[in-house]
N, C-alpha and C positions, 0 to 999 in steps of 0.2 A: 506546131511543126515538130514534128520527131528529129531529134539529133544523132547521127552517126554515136556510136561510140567510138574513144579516144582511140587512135593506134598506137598498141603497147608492142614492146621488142618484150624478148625473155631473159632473164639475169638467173642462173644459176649459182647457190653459195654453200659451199661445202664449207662446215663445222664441225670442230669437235675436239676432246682435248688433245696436249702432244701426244705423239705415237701410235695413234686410234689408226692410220693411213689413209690422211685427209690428200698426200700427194698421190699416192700408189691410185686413190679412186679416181682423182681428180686428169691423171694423166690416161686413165682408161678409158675415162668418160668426153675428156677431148678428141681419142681417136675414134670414137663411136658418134660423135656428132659435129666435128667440124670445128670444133671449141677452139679458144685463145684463152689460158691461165692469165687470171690477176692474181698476186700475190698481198696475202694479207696477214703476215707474219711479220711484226715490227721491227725484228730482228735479222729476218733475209733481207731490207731492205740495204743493209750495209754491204760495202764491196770487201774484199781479203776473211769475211767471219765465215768460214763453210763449214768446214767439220761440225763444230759446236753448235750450231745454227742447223743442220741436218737438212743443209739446202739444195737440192736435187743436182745432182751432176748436170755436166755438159751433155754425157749421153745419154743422160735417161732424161733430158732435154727435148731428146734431137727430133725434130721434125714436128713438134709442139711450139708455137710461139709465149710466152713465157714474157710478163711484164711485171716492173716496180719490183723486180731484184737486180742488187748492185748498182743501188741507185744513188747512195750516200756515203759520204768520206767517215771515218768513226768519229772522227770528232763532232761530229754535227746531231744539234737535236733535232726531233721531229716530231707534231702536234698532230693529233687526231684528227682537227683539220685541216692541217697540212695535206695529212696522206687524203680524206675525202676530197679534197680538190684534185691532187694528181689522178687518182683513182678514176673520176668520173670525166675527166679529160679522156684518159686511156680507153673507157666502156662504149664513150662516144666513137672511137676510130676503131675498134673492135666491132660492135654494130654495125658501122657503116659498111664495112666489109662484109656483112651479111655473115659472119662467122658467130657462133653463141658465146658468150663472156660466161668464163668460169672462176668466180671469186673465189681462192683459197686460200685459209689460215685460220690460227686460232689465236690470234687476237681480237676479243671482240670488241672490246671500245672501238675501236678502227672501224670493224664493219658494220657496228652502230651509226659509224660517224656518218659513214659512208651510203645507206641505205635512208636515215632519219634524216638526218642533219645536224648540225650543233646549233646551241645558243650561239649569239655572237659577243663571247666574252672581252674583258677589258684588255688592251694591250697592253703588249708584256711592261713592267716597269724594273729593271737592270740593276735600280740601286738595291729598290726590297728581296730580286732574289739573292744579292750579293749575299744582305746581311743574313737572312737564312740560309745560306751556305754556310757562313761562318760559326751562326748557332751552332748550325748541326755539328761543326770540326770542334768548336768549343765543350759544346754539350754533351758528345756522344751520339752512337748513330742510335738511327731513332725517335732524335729530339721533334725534328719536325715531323713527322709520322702523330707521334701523341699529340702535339698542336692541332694538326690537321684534324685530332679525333674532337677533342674538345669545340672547336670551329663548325666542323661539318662534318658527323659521324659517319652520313652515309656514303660522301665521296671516299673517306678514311676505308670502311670496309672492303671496299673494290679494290682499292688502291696497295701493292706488296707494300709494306713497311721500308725495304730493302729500295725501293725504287722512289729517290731523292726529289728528279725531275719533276715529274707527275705529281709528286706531290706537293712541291713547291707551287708551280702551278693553279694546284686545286686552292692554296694558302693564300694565293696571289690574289685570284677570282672572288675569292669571301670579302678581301680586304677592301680591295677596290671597289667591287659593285655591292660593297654591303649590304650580299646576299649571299648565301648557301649557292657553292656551283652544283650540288644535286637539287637546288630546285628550279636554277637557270637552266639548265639541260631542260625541260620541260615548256620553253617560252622561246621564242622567234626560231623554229628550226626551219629549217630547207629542206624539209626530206628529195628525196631522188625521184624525178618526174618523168612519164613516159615509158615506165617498165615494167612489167609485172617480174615480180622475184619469189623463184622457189628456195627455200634454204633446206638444203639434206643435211640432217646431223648424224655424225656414229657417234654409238654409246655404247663400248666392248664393256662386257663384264670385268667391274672393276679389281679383281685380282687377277685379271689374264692383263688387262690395262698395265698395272704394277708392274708384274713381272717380262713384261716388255717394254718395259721403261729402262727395268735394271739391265736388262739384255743390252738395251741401245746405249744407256751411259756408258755401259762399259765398254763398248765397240767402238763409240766416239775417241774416248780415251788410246784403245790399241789402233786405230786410225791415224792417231797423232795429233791429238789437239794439244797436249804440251807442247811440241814443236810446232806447229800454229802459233797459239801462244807466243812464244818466243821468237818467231819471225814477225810477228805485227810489232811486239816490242821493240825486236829491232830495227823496223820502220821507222819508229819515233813516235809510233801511237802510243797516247797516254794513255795507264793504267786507269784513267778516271774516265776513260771514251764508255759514251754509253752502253755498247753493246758487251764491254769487261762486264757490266753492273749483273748481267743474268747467269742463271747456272748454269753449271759447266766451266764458264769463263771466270768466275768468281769463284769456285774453289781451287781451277788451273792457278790463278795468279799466287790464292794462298800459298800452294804446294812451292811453288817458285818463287816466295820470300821468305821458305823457310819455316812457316806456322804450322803444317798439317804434313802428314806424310802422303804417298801418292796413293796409299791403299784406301786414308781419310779423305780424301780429294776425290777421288769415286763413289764412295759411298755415302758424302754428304752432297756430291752434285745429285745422285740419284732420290736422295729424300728431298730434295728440293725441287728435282723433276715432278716427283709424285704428288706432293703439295702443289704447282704448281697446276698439276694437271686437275684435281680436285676445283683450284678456284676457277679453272676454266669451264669444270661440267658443270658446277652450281649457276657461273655467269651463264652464260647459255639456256640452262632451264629458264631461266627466266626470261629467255628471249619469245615473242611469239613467234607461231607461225611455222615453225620447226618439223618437218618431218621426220622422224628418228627411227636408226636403224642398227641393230642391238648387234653390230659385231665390228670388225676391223674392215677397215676397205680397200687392204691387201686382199681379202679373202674375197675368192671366186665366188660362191653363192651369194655375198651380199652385191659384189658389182653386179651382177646378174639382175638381183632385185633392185639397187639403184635405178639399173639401165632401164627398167621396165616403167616403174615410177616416172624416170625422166621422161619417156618416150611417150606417154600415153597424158604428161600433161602438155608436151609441147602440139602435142594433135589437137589439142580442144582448146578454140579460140577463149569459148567462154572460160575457162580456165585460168585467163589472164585477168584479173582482178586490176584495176590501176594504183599503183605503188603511191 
């Protein structure tokens, strides 16, 4: 007896690194086909961080419905699957509305997390990350960063040096399940059932990349992200809230205790943009499945080609492979 094949819906996911304009496409390609944005940027998830974070206005919002930003208070952390959980709650009530789900960000752990699944690693234990906090204030930053390398070199790779969390975490995982979390990543996942998913990546040429990176540090900055800055501080958010930890926000706070000047506060958030943006095009390469499209998606001829691409696989059933 011949079996139907499964009914797949369609998941669109936009990648690529910062500033490529994964929003600019992402907001074109919702009003072209009826889209609902998921956000997947680890850092818009927090509420008051916008500038520094380059998280689309209200009006360039408007009439897009737009999910999983300004969802978290800064103090608060947040697990990869964490967000795959909220994530695939939201895809399901997007679907159901017969609207197409447009994943956007370039985090890609998250949308690893979010499309594969994760292992189901050991829960959290409070006192070991204590005392690794402490290392690290005792030892110097960094301490756990080198641990993590010697433990599990490959989680260590992926991982910023700079980003304490995450990597406490991955220190956590080794200990307890006395295993490497990059070989646990590969054993009991959940990948995402029911979907076929296209992922569109831009890949601008990377010295037009660069220098629209510097372009957008620096407009961040005369936007007013020191005075951002400065009013979350005077909220009572601590300098130690996760989303201070990325750039932009971490040379802001130097400049504002006095260590760097505001012209050094620009120009090492931008080398840190473009470093950053580097580890996102290498992660990515590595992702499969990726259709890549060699310019910015600001630009009118690659939405064009996008749209076309999108268009001509949502016409063909066979086209939906099951996820």
């Amino acid at each position: 007896m011949n079996r139907k094949p499964a009914v797949v819906a369609p998941l669109a996911a936009i990648v690529g690194p910062t500033a490529s304009g994964k929003s600019s496409l992402a907001l074109h390609l919702a009003r072209q086909f009826h889209g609902e944005i998921l956000n997947c940027d680890s850092l818009q998830l927090y509420r008051n961080f916008d500038i520094g974070t380059a998280k689309p206005s209200p009006a360039e919002r408007e009439g897009i419905p737009h999910h999983l930003l300004d969802i978290l208070e800064p103090a608060e952390q947040f697990s990869a699957g964490e967000y795959a959980r909220r994530a695939r709650e939201v895809l399901a009530e997007v679907t159901g509305r017969g609207r197409l789900p447009l994943v956007v960000g370039g985090t890609g752990f998250y949308l690893r997390a979010f499309i594969d699944g994760l292992f189901a690693g050991p829960a959290r234990h409070p006192e070991l990350r204590e005392r690794l906090r402490e290392r690290e204030t005792r030892k110097g930053p960094g301490y756990v960063h080198r641990l993590l390398g010697r433990l599990d070199p490959v989680s260590a790779s992926h991982i910023h040096p700079h980003d304490v969390p995450k990597t406490i975490r991955a220190i956590e995982v080794c200990l307890l399940a006395r295993n490497r979390m990059s070989e646990l990543h590969h054993q009991g996942r959940q990948a995402l059932a029911g979907y076929a998913v296209l992922k569109l990546g831009l890949n601008p040429p990377r010295a037009e990349l660069y220098e629209r990176i510097n372009h957008r540090t620096q407009a961040l900055f005369d936007r007013g992200l020191v005075n951002e800055v400065c009013d979350l501080l005077a909220k009572g958010y601590a300098a130690t809230a996760p989303p201070f930890q990325s750039h932009g926000y971490r040379q802001t706070l130097d400049y504002l205790l006095g260590k760097i000047s505001l012209r050094d506060a620009v120009r090492y958030a931008q080398a840190a943009t473009r470093q950053y943006a580097k580890r996102q095009t290498t992660w990515f390469r590595q992702e499969p499945g990726i259709v890549w499209f060699s310019g910015f998606g600001s630009d009118p001829p690659i939405q064009a080609e996008i749209t076309r691409t999108l268009a001509e696989w949502l016409d063909g059933p066979e086209k939906f492979p099951q996820q």
